[in-house]
C-alpha positions in Angstrom: 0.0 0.0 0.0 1.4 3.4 -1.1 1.2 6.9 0.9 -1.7 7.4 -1.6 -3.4 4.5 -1.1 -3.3 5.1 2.8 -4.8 8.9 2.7 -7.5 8.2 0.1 -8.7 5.0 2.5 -8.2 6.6 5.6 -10.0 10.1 4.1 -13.0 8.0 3.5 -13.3 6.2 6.7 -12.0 8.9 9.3 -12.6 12.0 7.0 -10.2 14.9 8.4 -7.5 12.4 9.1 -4.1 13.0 7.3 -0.5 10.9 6.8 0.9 12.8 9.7 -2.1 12.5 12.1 -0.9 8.5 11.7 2.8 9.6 12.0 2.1 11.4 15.2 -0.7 8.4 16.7 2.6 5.9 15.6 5.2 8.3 17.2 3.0 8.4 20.4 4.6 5.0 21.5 7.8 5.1 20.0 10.9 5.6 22.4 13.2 6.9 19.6 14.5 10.9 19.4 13.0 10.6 15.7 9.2 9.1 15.3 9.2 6.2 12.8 8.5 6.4 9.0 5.8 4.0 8.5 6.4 1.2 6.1 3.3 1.4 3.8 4.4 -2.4 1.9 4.6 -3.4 5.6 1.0 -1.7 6.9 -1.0 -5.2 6.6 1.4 -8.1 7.0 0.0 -10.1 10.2 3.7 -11.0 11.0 4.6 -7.0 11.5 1.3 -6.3 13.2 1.4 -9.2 16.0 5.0 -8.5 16.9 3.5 -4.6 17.4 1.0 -5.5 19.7 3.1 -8.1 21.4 5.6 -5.1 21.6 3.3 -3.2 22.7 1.5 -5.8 25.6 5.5 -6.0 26.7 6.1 -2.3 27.4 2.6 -2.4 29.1 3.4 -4.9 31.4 7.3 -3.8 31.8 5.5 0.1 32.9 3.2 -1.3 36.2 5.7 -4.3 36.9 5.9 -2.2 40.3 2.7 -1.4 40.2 0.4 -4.5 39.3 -2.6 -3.5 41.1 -3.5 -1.0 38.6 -3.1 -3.7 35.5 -5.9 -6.5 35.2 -4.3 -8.8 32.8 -6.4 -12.1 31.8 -7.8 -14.2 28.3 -11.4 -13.3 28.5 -11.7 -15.8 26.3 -10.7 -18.5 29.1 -12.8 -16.4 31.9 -16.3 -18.2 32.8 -17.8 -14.7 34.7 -16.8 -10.7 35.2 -15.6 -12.1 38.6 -12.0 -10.5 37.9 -13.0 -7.7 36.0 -15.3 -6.5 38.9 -12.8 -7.2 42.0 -10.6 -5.0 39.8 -12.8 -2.3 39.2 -14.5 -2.6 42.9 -17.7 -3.6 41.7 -19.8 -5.4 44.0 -20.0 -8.7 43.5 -23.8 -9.0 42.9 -23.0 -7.6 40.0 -20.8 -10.4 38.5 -22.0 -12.2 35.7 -21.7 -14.7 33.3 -18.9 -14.1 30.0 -21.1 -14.0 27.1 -19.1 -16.5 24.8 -21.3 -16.1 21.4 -18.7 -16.5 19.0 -16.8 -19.4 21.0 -15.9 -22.4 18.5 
């Protein structure tokens, strides 16, 4: 996907939104002095875009490592009730519910 490509999609599904609206949402995470040039042939491949997120998940986890009170970390998908998610957020516990697993193969 060119620069091109990338404005004339991203015009028509967030209308406003420019190249360097995406530079500065990309450079909002980046530790560098300099904030990344994005790699349009690279924008889509799965292998670039799970190590991101697991990149991401890592500096996450690394930032309340001395405070993980304020991080709830779990699968939702292996959860069977909100039982975590409201001990976490104080909710009372009358309140905890079944995990709605609709899509679950």
């Amino acid at each position: 996907m060119t620069e091109s490509d990338f404005n004339k999609n991203i015009r028509y599904l967030y209308p406003g939104y420019t190249y360097n609206n995406a530079v500065r949402h990309v450079a909002q995470f980046h530790t560098g002095a300099e904030p990344p040039l994005i790699d349009f042939k690279k924008l889509y491949d799965p292998e670039v875009r799970i190590k991101d997120y697991e990149d991401r998940n890592a500096r996450i986890k690394k930032y309340f490592m001395n405070a993980p009170e304020k991080l709830l970390v779990i699968d939702i998908t292996k959860e069977e009730t909100t039982r975590k998610i409201c001990d976490f957020l104080g909710i009372p516990e009358g309140l905890v519910i079944p995990v709605p697993h609709l899509n679950k193969t």
